[in-house]
Backbone as ProteinMPNN parsed JSONL, in Angstrom:
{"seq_chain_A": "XXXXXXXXXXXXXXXXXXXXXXXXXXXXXXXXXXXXXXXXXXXXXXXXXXXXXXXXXXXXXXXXXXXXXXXXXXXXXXXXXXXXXXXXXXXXXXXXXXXXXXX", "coords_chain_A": {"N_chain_A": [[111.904, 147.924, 107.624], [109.718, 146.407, 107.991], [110.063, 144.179, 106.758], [112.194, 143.396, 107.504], [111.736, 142.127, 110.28], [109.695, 139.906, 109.031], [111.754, 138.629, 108.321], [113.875, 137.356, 109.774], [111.882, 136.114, 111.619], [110.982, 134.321, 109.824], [113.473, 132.655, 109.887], [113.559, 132.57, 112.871], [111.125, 130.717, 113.03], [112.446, 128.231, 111.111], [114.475, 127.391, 112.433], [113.238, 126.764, 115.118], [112.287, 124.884, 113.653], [113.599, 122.408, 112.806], [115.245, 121.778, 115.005], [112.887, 121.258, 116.569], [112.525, 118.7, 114.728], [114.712, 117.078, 114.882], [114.624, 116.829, 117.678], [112.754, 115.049, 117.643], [113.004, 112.909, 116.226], [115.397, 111.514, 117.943], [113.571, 111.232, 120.22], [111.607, 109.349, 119.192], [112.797, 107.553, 118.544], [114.385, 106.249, 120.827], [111.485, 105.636, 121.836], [110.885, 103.144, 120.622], [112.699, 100.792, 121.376], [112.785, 98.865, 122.658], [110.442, 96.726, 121.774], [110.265, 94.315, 121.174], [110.963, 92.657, 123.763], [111.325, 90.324, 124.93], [111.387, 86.332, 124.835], [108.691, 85.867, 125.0], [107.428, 87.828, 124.354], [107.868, 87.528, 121.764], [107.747, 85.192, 120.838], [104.714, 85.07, 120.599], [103.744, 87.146, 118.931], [105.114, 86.241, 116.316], [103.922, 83.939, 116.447], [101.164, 84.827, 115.946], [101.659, 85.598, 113.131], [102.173, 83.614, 112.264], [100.306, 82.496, 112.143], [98.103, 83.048, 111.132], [99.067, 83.8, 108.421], [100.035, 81.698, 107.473], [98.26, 79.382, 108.662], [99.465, 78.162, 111.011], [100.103, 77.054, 114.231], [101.061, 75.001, 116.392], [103.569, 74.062, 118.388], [106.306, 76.124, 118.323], [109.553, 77.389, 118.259], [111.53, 79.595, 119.41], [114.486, 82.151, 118.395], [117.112, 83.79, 119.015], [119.214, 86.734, 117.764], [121.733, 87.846, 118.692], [123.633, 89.737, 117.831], [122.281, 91.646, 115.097], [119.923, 91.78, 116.292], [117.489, 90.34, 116.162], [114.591, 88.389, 116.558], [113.863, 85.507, 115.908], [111.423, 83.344, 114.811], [110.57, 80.186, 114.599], [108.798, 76.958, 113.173], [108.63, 73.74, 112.618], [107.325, 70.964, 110.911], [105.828, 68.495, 111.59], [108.124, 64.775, 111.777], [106.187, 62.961, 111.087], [103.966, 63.859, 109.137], [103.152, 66.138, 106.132], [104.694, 68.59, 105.847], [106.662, 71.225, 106.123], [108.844, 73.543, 106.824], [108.538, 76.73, 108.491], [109.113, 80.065, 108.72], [109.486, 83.183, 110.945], [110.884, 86.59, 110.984], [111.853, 88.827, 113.441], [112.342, 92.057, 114.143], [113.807, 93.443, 117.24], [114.131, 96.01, 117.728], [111.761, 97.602, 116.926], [109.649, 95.823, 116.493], [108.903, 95.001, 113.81], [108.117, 93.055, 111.366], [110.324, 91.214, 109.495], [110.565, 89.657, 107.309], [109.183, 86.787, 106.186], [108.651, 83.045, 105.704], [108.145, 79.847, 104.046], [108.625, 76.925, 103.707]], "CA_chain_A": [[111.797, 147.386, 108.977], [108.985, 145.342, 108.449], [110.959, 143.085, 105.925], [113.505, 142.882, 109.103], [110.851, 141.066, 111.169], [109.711, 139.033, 108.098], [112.804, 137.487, 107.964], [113.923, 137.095, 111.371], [110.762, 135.714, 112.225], [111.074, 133.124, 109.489], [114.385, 132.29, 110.292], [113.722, 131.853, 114.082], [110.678, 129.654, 112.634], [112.952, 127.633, 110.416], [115.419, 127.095, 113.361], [112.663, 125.325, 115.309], [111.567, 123.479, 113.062], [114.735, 121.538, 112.869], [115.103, 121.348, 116.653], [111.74, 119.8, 116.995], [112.535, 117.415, 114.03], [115.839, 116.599, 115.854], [114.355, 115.977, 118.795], [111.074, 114.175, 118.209], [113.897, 112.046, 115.715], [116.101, 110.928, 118.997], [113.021, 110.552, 121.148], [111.008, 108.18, 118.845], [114.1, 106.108, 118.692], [113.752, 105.885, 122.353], [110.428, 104.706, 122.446], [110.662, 101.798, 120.64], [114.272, 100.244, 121.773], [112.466, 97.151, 122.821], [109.268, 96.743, 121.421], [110.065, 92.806, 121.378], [111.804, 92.45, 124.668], [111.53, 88.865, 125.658], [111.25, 85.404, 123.969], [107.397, 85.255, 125.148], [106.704, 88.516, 123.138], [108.319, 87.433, 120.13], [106.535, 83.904, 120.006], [102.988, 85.877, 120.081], [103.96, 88.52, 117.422], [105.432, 85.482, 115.606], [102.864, 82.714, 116.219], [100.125, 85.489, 114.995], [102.06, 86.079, 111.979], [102.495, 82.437, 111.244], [98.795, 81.259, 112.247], [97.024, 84.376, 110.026], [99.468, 83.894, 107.397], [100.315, 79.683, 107.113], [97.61, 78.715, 109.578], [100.395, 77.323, 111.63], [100.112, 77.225, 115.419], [101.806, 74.42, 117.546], [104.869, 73.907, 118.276], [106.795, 77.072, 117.922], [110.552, 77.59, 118.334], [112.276, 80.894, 119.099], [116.233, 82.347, 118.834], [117.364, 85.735, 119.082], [120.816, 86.774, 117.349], [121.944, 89.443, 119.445], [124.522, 90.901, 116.52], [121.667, 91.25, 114.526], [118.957, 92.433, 117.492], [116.416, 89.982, 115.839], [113.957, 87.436, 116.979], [113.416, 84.446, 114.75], [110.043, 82.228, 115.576], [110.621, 78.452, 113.556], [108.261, 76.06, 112.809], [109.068, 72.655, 112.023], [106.243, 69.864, 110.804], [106.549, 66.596, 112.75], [108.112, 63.57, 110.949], [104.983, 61.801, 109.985], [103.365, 64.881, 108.147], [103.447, 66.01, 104.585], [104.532, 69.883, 106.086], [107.967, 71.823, 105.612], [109.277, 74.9, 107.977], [107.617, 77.958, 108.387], [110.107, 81.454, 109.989], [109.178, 84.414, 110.913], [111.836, 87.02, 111.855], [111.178, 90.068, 113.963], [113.239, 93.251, 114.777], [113.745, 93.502, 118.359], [113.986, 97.337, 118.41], [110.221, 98.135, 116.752], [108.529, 94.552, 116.31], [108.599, 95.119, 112.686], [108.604, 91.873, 110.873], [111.342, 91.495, 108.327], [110.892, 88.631, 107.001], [108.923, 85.011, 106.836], [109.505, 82.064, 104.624], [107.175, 78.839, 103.605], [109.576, 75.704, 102.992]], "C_chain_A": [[110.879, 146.167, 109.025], [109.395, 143.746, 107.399], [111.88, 142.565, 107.064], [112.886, 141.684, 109.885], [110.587, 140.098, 110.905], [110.581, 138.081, 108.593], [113.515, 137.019, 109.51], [113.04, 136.134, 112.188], [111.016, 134.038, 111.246], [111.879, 132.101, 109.678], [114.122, 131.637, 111.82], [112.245, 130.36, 113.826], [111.471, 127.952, 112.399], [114.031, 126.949, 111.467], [114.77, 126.056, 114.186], [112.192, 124.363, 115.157], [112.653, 122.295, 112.681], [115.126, 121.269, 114.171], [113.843, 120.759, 117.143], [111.902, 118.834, 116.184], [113.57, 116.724, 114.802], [115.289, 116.072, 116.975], [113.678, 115.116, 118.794], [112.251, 112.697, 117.044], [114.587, 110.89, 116.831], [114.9, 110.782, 120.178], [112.288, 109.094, 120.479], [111.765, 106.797, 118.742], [114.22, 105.479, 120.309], [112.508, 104.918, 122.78], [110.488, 103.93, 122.071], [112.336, 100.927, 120.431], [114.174, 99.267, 121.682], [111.187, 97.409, 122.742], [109.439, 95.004, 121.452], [111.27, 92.442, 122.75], [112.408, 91.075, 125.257], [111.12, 88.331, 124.529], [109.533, 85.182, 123.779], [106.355, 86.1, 123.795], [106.9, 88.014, 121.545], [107.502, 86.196, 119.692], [105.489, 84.39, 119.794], [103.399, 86.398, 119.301], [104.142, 87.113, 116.128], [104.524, 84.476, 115.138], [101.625, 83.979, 115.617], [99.847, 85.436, 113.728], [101.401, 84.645, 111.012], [100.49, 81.752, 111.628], [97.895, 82.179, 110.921], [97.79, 83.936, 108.668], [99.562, 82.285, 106.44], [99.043, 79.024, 107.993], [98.44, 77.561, 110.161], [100.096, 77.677, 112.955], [100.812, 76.891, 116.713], [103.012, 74.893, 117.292], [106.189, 74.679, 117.888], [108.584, 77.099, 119.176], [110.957, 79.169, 118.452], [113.794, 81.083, 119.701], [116.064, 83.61, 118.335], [118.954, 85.419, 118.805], [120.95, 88.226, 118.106], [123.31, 90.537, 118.567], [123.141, 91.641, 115.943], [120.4, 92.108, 115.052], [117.933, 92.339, 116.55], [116.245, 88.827, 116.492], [113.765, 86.632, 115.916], [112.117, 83.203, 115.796], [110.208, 80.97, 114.489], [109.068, 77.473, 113.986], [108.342, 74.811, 112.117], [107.714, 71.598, 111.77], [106.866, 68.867, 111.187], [107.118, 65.656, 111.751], [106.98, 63.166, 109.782], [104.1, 62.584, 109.338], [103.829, 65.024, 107.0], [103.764, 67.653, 105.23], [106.299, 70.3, 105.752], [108.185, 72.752, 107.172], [108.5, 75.9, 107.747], [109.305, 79.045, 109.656], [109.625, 82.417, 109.622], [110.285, 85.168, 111.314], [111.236, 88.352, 111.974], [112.236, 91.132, 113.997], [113.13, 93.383, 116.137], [113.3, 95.09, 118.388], [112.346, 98.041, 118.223], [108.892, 97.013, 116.404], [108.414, 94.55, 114.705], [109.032, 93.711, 111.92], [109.638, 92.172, 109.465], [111.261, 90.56, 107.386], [109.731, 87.203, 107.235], [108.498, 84.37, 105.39], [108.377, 80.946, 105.039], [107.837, 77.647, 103.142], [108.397, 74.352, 102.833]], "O_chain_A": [[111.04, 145.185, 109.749], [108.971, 142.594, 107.497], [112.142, 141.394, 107.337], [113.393, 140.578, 110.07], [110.794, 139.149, 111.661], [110.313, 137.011, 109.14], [113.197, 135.933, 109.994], [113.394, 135.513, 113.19], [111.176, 132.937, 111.772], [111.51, 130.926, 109.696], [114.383, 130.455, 112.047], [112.373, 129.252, 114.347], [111.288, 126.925, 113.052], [114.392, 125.816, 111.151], [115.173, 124.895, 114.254], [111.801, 123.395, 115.811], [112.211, 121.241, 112.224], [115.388, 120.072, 114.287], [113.788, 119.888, 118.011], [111.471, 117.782, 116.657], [113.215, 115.709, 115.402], [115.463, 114.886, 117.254], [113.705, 114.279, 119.696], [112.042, 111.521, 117.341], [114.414, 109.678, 116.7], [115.287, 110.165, 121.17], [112.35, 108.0, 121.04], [111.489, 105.6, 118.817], [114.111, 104.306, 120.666], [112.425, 103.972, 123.564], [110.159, 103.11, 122.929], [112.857, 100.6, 119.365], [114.889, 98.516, 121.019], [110.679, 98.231, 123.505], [108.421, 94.454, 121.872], [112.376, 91.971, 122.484], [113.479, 90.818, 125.807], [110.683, 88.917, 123.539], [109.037, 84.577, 122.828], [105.48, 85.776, 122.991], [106.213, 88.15, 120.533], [106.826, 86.066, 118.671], [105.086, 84.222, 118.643], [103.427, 85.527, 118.432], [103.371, 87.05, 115.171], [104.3, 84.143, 113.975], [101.277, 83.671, 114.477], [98.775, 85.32, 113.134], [100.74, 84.491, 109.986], [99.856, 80.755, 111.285], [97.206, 81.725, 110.008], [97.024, 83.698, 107.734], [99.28, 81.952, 105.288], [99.009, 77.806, 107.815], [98.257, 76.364, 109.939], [99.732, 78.852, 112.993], [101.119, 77.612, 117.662], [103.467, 75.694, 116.475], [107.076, 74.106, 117.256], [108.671, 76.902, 120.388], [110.653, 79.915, 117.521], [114.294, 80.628, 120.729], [115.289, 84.227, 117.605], [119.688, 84.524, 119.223], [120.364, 89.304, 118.011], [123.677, 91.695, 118.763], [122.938, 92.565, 116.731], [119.911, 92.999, 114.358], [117.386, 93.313, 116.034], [117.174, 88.18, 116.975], [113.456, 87.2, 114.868], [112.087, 82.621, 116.881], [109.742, 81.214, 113.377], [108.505, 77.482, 115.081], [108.093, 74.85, 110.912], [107.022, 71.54, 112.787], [108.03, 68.47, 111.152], [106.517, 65.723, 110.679], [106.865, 63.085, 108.559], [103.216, 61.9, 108.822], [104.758, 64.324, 106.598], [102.69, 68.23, 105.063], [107.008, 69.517, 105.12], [107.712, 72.526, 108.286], [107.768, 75.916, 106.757], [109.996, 78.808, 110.648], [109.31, 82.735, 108.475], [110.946, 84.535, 112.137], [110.486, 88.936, 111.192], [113.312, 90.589, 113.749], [111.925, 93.477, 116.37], [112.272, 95.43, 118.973], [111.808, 98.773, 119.054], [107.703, 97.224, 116.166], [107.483, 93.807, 114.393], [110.208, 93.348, 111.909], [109.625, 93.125, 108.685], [112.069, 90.712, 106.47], [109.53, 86.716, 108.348], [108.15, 84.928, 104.35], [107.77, 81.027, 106.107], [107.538, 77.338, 101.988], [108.749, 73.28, 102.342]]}, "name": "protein", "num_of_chains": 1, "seq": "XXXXXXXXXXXXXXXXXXXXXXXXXXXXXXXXXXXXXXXXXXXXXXXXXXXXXXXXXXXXXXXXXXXXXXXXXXXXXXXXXXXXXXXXXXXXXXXXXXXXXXX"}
């Protein structure tokens, strides 16, 4: 009998522990849907990236590919400089950078 309970017990354990992974799975996906929602967030996340990383600051460009559901932040050096491009690209759904490049 008390083997009965044992197992029963572990079992109904084992059951919720896959119904809370399941769930807390489909809620965390929830919370961050839009973690970069607009163009304003994505230039800050972006210009951060690129000032900490290139010490780049002005003049910042941003495009969003909506296949894709990324932000891209550009950086171009003016004409009369000795500078190249600088991109950052973001993930819209968790801000997670994917990506940035040094031309």
């Amino acid at each position: 009998m008390k083997n009965k309970i044992l197992y029963i017990s572990i079992l109904i354990f084992l059951l919720l522990l896959n119904i809370f992974q399941f769930v807390w799975e489909h809620m965390a996906y929830r919370l961050f849907t839009d973690a970069v929602p607009d163009e304003q967030t994505a230039l800050k996340i972006g210009g951060a990236v690129l000032a900490a990383v290139y010490y780049i600051e002005p003049d910042l460009k941003v495009d969003y590919d909506p296949k894709r559901k990324i932000w891209a932040v550009y950086y171009t050096a003016p004409e009369d400089s000795l500078g190249g491009s600088a991109t950052v690209v973001i993930r819209k759904r968790d801000g997670k950078i994917l990506y940035t490049h040094l031309l």
